[in-house]
VOPAGU-2260 file (C-alpha; in pm, 1 decimal, decimal comma):
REM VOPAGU-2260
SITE   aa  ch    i         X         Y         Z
SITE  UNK   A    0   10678,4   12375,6    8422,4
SITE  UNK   A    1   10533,1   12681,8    8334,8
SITE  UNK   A    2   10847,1   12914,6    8385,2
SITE  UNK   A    3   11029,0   12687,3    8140,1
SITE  UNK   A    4   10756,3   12725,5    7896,1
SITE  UNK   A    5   10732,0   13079,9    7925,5
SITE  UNK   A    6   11098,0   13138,3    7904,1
SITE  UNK   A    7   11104,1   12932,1    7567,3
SITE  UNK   A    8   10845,4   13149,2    7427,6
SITE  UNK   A    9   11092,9   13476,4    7531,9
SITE  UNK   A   10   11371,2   13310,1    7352,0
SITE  UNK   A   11   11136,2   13293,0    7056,3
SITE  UNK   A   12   11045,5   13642,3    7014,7
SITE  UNK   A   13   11333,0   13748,1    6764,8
SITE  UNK   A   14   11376,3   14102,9    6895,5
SITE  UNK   A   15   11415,0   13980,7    7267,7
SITE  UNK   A   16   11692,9   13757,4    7174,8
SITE  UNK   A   17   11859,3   14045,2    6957,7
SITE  UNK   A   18   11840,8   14278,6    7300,8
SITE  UNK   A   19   11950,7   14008,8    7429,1
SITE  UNK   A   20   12267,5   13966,1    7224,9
SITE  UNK   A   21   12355,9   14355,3    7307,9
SITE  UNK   A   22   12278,7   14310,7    7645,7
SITE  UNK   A   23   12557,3   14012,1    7649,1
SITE  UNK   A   24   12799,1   14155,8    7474,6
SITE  UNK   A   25   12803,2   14462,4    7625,0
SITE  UNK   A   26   12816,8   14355,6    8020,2
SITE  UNK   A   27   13059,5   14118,5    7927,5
SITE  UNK   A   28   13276,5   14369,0    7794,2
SITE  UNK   A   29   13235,8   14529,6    8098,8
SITE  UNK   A   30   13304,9   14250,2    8330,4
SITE  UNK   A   31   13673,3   14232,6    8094,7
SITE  UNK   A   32   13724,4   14614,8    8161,6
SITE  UNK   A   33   13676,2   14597,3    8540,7
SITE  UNK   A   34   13868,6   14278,0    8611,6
SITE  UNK   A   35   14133,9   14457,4    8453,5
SITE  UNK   A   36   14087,3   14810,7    8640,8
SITE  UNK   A   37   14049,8   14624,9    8942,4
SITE  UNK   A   38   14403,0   14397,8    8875,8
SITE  UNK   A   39   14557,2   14750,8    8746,3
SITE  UNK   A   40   14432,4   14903,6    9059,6
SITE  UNK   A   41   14411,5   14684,7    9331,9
SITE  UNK   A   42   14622,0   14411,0    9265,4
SITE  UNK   A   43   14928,3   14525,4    9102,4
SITE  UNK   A   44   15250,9   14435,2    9303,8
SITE  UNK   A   45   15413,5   14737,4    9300,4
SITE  UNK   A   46   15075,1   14923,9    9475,7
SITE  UNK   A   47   15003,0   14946,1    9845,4
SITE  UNK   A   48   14626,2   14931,4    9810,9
SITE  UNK   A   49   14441,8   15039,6   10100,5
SITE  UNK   A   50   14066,8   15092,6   10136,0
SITE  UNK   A   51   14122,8   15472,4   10126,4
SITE  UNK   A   52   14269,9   15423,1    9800,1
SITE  UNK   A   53   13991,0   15207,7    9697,8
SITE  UNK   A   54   13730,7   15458,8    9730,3
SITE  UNK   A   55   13891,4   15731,2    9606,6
SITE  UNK   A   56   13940,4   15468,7    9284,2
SITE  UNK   A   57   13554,7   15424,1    9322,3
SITE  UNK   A   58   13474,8   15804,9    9383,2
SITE  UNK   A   59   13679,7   15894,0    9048,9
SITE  UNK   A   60   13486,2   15694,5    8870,6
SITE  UNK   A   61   13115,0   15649,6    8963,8
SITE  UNK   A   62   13022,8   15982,8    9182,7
SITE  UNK   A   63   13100,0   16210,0    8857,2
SITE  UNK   A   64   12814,6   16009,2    8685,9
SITE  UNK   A   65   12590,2   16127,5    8948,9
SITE  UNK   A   66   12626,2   16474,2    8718,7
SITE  UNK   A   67   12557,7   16293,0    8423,3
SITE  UNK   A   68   12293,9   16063,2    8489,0
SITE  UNK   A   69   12019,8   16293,9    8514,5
SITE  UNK   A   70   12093,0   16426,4    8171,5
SITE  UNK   A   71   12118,2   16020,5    8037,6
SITE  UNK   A   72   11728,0   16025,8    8183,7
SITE  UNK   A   73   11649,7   16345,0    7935,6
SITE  UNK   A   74   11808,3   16211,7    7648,7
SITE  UNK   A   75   11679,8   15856,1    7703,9
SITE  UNK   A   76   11331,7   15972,8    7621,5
SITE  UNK   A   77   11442,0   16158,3    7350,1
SITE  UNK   A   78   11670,1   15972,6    7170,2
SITE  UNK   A   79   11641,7   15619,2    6978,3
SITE  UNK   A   80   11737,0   15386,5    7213,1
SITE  UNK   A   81   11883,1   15142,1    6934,1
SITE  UNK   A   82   12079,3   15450,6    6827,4
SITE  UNK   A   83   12235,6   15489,7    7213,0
SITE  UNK   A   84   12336,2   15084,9    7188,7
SITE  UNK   A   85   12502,4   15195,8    6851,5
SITE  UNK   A   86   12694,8   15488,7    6911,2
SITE  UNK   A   87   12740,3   15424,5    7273,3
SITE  UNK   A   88   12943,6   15061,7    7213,1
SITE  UNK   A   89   13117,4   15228,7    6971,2
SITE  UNK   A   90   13232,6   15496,5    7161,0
SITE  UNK   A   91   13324,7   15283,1    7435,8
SITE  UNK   A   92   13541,8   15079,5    7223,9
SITE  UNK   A   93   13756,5   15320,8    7115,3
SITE  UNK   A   94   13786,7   15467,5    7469,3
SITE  UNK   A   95   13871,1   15158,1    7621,4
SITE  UNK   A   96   14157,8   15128,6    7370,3
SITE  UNK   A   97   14274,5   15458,8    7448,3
SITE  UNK   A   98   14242,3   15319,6    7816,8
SITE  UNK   A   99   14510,9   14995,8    7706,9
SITE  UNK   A  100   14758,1   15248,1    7544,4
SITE  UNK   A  101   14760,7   15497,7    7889,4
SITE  UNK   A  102   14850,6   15142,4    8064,0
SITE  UNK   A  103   15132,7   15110,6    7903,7
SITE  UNK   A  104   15278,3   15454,6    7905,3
SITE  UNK   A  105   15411,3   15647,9    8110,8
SITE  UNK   A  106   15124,2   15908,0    8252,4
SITE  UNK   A  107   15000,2   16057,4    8539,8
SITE  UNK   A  108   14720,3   15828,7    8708,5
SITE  UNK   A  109   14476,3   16133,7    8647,5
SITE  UNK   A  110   14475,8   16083,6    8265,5
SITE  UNK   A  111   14434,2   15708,5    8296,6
SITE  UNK   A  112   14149,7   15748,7    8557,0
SITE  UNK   A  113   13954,9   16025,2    8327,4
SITE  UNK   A  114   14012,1   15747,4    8017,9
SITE  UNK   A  115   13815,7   15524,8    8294,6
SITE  UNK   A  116   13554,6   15803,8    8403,5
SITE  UNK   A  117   13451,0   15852,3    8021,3
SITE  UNK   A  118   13406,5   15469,8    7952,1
SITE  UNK   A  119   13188,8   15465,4    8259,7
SITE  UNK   A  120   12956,0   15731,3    8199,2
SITE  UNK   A  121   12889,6   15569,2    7813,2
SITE  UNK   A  122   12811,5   15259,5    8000,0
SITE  UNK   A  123   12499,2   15427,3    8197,4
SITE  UNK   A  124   12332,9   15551,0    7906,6
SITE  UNK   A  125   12350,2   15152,0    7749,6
SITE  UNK   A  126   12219,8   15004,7    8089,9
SITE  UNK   A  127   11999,9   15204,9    8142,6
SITE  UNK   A  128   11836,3   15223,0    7758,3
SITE  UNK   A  129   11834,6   14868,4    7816,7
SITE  UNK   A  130   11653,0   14813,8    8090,7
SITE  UNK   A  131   11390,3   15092,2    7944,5
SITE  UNK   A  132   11370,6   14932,2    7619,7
SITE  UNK   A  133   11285,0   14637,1    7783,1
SITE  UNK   A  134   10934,6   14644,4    7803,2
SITE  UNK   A  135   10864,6   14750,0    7401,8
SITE  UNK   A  136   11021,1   14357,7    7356,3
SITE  UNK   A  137   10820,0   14159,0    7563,3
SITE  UNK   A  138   10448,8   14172,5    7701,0
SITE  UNK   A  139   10299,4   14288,4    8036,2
SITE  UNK   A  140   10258,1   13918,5    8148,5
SITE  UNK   A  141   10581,4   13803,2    8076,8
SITE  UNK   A  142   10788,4   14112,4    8227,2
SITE  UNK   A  143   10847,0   13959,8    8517,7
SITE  UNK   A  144   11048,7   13655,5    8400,1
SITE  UNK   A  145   11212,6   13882,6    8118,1
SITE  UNK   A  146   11347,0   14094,4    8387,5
SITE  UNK   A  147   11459,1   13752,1    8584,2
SITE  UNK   A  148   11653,6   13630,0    8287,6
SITE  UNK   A  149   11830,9   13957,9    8114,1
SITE  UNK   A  150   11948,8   14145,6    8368,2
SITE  UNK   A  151   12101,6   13854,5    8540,1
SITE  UNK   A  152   12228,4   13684,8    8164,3
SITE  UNK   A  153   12374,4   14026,7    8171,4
SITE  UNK   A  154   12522,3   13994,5    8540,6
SITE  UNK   A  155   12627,0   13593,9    8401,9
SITE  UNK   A  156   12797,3   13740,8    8115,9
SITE  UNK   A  157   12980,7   13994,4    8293,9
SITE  UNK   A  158   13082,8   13764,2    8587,2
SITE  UNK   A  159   13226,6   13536,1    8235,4
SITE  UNK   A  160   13339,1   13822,2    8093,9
SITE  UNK   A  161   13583,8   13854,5    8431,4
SITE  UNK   A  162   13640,4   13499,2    8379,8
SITE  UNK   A  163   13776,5   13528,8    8029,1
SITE  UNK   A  164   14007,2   13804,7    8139,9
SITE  UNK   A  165   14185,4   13651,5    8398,9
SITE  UNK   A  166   14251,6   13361,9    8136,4
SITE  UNK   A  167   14382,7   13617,7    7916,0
SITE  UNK   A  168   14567,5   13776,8    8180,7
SITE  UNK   A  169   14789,3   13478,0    8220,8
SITE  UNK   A  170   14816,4   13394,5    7886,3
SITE  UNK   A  171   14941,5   13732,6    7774,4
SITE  UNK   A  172   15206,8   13754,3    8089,9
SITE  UNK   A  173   14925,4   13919,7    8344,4
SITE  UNK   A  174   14915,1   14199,9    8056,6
SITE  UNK   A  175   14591,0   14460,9    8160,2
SITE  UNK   A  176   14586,8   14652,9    7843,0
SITE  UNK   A  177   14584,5   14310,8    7677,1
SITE  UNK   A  178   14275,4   14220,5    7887,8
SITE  UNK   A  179   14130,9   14599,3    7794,8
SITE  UNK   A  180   14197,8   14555,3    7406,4
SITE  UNK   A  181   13959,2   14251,7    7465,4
SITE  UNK   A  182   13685,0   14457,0    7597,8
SITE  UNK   A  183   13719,5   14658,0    7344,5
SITE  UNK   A  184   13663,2   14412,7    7077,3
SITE  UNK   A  185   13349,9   14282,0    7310,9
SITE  UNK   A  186   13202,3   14644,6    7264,7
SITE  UNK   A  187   13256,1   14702,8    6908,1
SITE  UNK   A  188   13043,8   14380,9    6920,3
SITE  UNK   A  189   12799,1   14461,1    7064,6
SITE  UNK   A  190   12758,5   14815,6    6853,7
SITE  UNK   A  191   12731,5   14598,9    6570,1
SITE  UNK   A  192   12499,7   14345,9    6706,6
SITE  UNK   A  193   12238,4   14585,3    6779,4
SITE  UNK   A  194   12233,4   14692,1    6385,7
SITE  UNK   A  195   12004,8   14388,2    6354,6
SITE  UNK   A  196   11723,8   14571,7    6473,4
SITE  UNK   A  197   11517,3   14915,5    6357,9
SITE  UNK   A  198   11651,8   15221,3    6428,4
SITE  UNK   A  199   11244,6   15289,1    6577,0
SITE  UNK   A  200   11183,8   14979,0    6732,2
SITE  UNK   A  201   11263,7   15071,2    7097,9
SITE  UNK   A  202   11120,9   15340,1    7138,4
SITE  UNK   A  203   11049,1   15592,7    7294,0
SITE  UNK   A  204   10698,8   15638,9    7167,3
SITE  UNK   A  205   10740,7   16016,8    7139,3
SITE  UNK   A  206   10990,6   16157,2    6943,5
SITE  UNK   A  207   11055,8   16548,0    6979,1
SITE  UNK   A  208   11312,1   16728,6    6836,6
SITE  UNK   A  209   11668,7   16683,3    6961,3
SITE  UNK   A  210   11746,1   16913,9    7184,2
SITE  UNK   A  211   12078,2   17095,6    7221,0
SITE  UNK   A  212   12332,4   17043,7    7538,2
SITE  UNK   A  213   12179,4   17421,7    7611,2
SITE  UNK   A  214   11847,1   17284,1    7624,6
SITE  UNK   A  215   11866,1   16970,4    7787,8
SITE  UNK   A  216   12066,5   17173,9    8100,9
SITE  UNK   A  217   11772,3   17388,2    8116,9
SITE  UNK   A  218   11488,7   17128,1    8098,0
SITE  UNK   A  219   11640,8   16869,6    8317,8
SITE  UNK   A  220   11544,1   17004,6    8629,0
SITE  UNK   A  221   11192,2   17040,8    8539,5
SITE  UNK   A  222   11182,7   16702,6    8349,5
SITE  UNK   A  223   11311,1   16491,2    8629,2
SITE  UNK   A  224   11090,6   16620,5    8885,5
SITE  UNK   A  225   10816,4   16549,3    8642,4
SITE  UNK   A  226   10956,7   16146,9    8621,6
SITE  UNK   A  227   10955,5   16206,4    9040,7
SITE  UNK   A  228   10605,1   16302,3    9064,7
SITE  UNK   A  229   10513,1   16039,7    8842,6
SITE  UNK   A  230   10710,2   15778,1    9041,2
SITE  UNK   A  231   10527,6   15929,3    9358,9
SITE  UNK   A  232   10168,5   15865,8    9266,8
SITE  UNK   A  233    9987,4   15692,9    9463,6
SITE  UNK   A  234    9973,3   15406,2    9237,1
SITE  UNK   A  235   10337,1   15400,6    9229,6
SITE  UNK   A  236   10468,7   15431,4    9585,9
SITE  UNK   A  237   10536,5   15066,8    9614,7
SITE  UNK   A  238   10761,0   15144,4    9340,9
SITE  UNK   A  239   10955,1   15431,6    9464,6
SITE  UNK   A  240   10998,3   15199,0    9772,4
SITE  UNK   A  241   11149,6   14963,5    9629,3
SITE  UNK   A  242   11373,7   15179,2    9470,2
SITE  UNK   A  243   11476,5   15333,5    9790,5
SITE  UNK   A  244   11498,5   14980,4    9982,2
SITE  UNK   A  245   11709,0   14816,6    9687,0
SITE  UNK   A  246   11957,6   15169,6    9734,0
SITE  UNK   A  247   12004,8   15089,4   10079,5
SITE  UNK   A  248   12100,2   14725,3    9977,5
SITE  UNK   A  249   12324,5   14850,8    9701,6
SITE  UNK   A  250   12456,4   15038,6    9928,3
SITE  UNK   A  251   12545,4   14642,9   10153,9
SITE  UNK   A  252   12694,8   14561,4    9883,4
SITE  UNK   A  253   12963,3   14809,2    9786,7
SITE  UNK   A  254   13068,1   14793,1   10191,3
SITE  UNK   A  255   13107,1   14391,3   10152,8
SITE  UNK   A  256   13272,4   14451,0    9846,8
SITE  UNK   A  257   13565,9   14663,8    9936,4
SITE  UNK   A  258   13582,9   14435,6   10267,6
SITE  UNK   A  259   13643,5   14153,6   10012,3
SITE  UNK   A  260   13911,0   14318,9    9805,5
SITE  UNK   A  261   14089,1   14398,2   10109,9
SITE  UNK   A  262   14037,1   14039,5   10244,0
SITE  UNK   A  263   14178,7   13896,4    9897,2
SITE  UNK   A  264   14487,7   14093,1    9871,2
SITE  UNK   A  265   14624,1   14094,1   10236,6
SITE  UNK   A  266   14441,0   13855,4   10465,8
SITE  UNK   A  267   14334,7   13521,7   10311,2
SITE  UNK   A  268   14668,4   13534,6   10020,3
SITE  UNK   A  269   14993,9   13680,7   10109,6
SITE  UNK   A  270   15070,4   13696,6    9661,9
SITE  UNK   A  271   14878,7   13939,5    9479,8
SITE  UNK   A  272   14853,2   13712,4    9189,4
SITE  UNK   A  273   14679,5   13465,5    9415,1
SITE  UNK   A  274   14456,9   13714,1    9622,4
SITE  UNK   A  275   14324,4   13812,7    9262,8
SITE  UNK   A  276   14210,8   13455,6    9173,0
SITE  UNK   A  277   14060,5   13437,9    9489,9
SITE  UNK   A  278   13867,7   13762,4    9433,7
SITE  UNK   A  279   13772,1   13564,3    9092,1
SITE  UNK   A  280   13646,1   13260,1    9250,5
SITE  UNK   A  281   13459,1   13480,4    9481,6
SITE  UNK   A  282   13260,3   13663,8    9145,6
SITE  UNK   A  283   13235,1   13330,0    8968,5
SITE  UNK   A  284   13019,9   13210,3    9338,1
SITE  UNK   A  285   12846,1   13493,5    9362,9
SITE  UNK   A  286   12727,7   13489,2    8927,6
SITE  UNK   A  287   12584,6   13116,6    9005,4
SITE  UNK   A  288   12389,4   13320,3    9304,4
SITE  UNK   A  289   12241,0   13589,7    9040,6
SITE  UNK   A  290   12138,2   13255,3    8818,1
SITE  UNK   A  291   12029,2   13109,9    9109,1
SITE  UNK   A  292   11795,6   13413,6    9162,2
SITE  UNK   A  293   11665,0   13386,6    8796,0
SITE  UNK   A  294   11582,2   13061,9    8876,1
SITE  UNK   A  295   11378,3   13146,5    9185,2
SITE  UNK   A  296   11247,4   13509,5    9172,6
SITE  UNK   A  297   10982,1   13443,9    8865,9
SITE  UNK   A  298   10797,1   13188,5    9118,9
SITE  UNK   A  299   10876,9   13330,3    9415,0
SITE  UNK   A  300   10780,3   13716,3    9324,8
SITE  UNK   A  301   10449,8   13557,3    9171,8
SITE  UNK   A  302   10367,4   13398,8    9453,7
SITE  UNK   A  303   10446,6   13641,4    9710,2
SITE  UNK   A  304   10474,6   13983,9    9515,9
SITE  UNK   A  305   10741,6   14195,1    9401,1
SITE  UNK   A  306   10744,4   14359,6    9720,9
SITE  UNK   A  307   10731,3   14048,2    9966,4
SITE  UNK   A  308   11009,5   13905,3    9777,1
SITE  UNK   A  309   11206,1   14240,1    9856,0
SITE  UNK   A  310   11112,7   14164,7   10248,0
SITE  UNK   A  311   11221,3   13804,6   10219,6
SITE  UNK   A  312   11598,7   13916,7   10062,5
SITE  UNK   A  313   11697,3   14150,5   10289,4
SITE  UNK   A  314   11557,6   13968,0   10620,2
SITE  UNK   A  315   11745,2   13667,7   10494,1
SITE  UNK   A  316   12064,2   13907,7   10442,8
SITE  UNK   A  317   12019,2   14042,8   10747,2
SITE  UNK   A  318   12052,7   13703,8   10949,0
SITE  UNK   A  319   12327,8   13523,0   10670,4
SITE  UNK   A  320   12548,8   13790,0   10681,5
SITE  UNK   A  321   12716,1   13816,8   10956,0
SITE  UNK   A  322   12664,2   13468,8   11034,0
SITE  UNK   A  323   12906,0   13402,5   10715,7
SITE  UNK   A  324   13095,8   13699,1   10747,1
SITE  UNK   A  325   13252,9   13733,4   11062,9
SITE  UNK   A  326   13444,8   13397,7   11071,8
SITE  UNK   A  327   13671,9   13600,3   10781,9
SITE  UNK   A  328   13787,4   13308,7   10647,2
SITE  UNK   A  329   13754,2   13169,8   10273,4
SITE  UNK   A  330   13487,2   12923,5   10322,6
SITE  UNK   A  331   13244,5   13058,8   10471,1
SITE  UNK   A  332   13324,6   13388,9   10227,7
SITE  UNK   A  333   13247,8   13191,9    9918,1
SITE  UNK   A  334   12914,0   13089,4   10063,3
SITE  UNK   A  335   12870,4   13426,4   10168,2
SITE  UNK   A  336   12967,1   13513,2    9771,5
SITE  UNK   A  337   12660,8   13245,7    9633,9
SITE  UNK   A  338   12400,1   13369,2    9918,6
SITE  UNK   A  339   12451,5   13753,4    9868,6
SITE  UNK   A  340   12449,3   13677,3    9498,4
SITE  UNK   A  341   12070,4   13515,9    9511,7
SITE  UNK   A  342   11913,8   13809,6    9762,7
SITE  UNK   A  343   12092,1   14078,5    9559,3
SITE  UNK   A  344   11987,9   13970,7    9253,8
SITE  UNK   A  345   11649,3   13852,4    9351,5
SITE  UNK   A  346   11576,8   14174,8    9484,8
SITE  UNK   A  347   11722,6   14410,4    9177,0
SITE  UNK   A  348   11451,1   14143,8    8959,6
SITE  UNK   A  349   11183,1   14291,4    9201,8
SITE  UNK   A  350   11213,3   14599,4    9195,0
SITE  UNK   A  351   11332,4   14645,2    8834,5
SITE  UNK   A  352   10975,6   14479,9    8747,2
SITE  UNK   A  353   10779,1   14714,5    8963,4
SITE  UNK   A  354   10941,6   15017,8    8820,2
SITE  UNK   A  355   10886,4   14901,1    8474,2
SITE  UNK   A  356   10525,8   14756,0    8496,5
SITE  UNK   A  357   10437,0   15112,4    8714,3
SITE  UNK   A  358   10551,7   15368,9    8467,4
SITE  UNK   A  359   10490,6   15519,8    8161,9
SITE  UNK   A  360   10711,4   15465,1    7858,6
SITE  UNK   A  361   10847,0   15843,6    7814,0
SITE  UNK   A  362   10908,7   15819,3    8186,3
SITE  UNK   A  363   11112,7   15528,1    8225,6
SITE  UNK   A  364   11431,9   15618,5    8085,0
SITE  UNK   A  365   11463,4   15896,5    8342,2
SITE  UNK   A  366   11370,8   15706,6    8600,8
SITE  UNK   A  367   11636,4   15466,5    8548,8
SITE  UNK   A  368   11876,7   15681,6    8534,7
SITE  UNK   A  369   11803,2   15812,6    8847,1
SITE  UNK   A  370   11767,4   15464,1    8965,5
SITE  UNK   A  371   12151,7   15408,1    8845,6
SITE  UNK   A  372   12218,2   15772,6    8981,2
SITE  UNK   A  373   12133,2   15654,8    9382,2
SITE  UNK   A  374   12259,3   15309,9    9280,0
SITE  UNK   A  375   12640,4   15499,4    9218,6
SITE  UNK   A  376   12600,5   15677,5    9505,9
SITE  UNK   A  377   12486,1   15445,1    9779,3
SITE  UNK   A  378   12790,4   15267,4    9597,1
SITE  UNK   A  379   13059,8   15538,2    9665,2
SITE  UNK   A  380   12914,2   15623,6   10020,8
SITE  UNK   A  381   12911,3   15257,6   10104,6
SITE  UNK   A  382   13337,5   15271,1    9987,5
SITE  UNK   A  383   13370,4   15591,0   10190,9
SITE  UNK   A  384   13196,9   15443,3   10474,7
SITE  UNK   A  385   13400,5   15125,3   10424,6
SITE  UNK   A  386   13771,6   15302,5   10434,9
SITE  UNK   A  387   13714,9   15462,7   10736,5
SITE  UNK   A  388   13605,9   15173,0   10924,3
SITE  UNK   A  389   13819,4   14883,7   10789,4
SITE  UNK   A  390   14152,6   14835,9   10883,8
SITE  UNK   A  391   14448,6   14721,0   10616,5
SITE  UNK   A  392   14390,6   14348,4   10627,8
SITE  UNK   A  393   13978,7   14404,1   10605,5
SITE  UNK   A  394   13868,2   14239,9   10891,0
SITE  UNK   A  395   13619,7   14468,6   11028,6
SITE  UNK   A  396   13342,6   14299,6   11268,2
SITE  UNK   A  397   13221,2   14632,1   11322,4
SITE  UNK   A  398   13126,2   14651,6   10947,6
SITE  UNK   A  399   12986,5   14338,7   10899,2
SITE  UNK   A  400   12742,3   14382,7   11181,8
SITE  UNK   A  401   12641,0   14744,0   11040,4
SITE  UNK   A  402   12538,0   14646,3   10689,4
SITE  UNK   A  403   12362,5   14337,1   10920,9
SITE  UNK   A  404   12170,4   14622,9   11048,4
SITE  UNK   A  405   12076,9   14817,0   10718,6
SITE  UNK   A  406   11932,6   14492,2   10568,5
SITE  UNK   A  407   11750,8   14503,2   10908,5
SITE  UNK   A  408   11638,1   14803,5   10879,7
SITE  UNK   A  409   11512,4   14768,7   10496,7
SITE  UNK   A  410   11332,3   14421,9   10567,3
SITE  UNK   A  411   11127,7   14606,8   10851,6
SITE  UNK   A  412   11033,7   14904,2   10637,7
SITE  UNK   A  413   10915,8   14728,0   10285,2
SITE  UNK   A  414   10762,9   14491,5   10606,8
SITE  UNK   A  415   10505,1   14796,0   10729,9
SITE  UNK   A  416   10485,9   14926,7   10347,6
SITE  UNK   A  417   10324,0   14653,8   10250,1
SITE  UNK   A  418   10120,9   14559,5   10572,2
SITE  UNK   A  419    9983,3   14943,6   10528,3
SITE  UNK   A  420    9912,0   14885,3   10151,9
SITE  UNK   A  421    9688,4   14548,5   10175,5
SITE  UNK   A  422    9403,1   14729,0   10345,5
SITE  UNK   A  423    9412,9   15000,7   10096,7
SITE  UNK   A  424    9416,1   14716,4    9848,9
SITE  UNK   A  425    9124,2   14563,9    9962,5
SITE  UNK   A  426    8931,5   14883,0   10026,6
SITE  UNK   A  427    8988,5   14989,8    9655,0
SITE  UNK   A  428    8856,6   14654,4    9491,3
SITE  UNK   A  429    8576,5   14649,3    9334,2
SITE  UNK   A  430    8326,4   14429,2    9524,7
């Protein structure tokens, strides 16, 4: 087959498999450090969680990012992107183990939520170097099925990261901090994994001097609305759709999640202990979608188009959704968990490759960090959204059939997008 051939000529190219590595290590970390925010959080016995709470948890941590990520764009194309996996796993390591300590000691949830906040923000200059490095690993013709396998190893390996620290969590007496020291480990990995490669290897191709905090606050502005303009040229607009469409979607997916949480702890499992391993088997489902969509998107997305294959996902959303959803039972949840998993993931593939294959190198690190800047706050809006409409137990029909509607919605527009663009296609080629 040729996508097995291709992939086996990825995993041959030695500085793909050493992003690779980093890429692991580090969203596995992460998937340690959430399951045990979320068991900290959510789950604990001696919390009343409601969804109110949970978006405030959510708003705490993600919507201050939304301040930072523009600056992450700046420094992205300034900064040695090898140097960001360095110091940035580094520095998350040693916050996260300031996070374990303020677990166990008595403080005021603010301080434990800013130890949170600051491990957080780290993690969106590493994703987002990584998905801009990307391309200096890998060719043009194989970008495609590079995106299809590391973002979603990295989604795998954070989905067994969660895995590993629920297994931890019982051995060590359900201990979070114990789960958190793990993470930490996981990071300092990763920092030291990405040694392997040189310091100028990733890029970016220009390297000006490094500016001060004064100077980056002044040339932001100016810098990301350059990065905008290039995203809106006209021979990137199917692009900056996609970007918007997959925002909307991300936006599906934080209202299902918090209706999920809420589902775990208090309808479908009257013990927290077993409402959390139900929210676990839920991930694990939903990481054998995102395989599941590494599987299909390289043939699919060739055969159709980045774009199409965008249309497809959120069409088929739109009609599995509530189909699986408003029974709000465990079942049909799960399947929900594995379906949602393959059009989420497919479509993030998508549009990740049209971004990257549509702009320039010294543009892509800003752009991805506004793509993770609209990705945080579709996220936080879609929580928001979500507490006001669910009530304690999560079953909300009247949610379900909304986000029904959004995937609608985005299905129909990427639908006329690319209906307008084939004529314009045509007219352009040379005859």
């Amino acid at each position: 087959m040729p996508v097995v051939r291709d992939l086996r000529v990825l995993l041959r190219l030695r500085n793909f498999r050493r992003l690779l590595l980093i890429r692991l290590l580090s969203q596995g970390a992460d998937g340690v450090y959430q399951v045990a925010l979320a068991a900290y959080v959510v789950f604990s016995p001696e919390k009343q969680t409601s969804p109110a709470a949970i978006a405030s948890a959510m708003a705490v941590l993600l919507l201050p990012y939304s301040l930072v990520g523009p600056f992450a764009g700046v420094l992205l194309d300034r900064w040695r992107r090898r140097q960001i996996f360095l110091y940035g796993n580094l520095l998350r390591a040693l916050l996260a183990a300031a996070t374990a300590v303020l677990m166990v000691s008595q403080v005021p949830d603010w301080l434990f939520y800013a130890s949170a906040l600051c491990v957080t923000a780290v993690n969106r200059f590493v994703l987002s170097g990584l998905s801009a490095a990307l391309p200096r690993v890998v060719d043009t013709h194989r970008l495609v099925l590079a995106n299809s396998l590391s973002p979603t190893a990295g989604t795998l390996a954070a989905t067994a990261g969660g895995g590993l620290a629920f297994a931890v969590r019982l051995v060590a007496s359900d201990s979070d901090a114990a789960v958190v020291l793990l993470g930490a480990t996981l990071y300092l990995g990763a920092a030291l994994a990405s040694l392997a490669m040189a310091p100028d290897l990733l890029g970016p191709d220009r390297h000006p001097t490094q500016p001060s905090l004064r100077a980056a606050v002044i040339t932001t502005a100016r810098d990301l609305l350059e990065a905008i303009r290039h995203l809106a040229a006209p021979g990137r607009r199917e692009a900056a759709w996609a970007l918007v469409s997959m925002t909307a979607m991300r936006f599906c997916y934080g209202a299902l999640l918090v209706l999920v949480l809420m589902l775990c702890r208090y309808a479908l499992s009257s013990d927290p202990d077993d409402g959390l391993g139900l929210l676990g088997l839920a991930l694990g489902i939903s990481g054998a979608g995102f395989f599941a969509a590494a599987v299909v998107t390289p043939w699919t997305a060739g055969r159709l188009g980045p774009g199409r294959w965008i249309v497809v996902c959120a069409a088929s959303a739109a009609v599995l959704e509530p189909a699986l959803g408003l029974p709000f039972t465990t079942v049909p949840m799960l399947v929900a968990a594995f379906v949602l998993g393959i059009i989420t993931q497919g479509a993030k593939i998508a549009t990740d490759t049209l971004v990257q294959s549509s702009v320039d190198d010294g543009f892509r690190g800003r752009i991805f960090s506004v793509y993770d800047v609209l990705f945080n706050v579709a996220f936080v809006g879609a929580a928001a959204v979500a507490a006001l409409m669910l009530p304690p137990d999560g079953r909300s029909a009247t949610l379900v059939i909304m986000v029904a509607l959004v995937y609608a919605v985005v299905a129909a527009a990427m639908t006329r997008f690319e209906r307008d663009r084939q004529p314009q296609q045509e007219h352009t080629t040379p005859q």
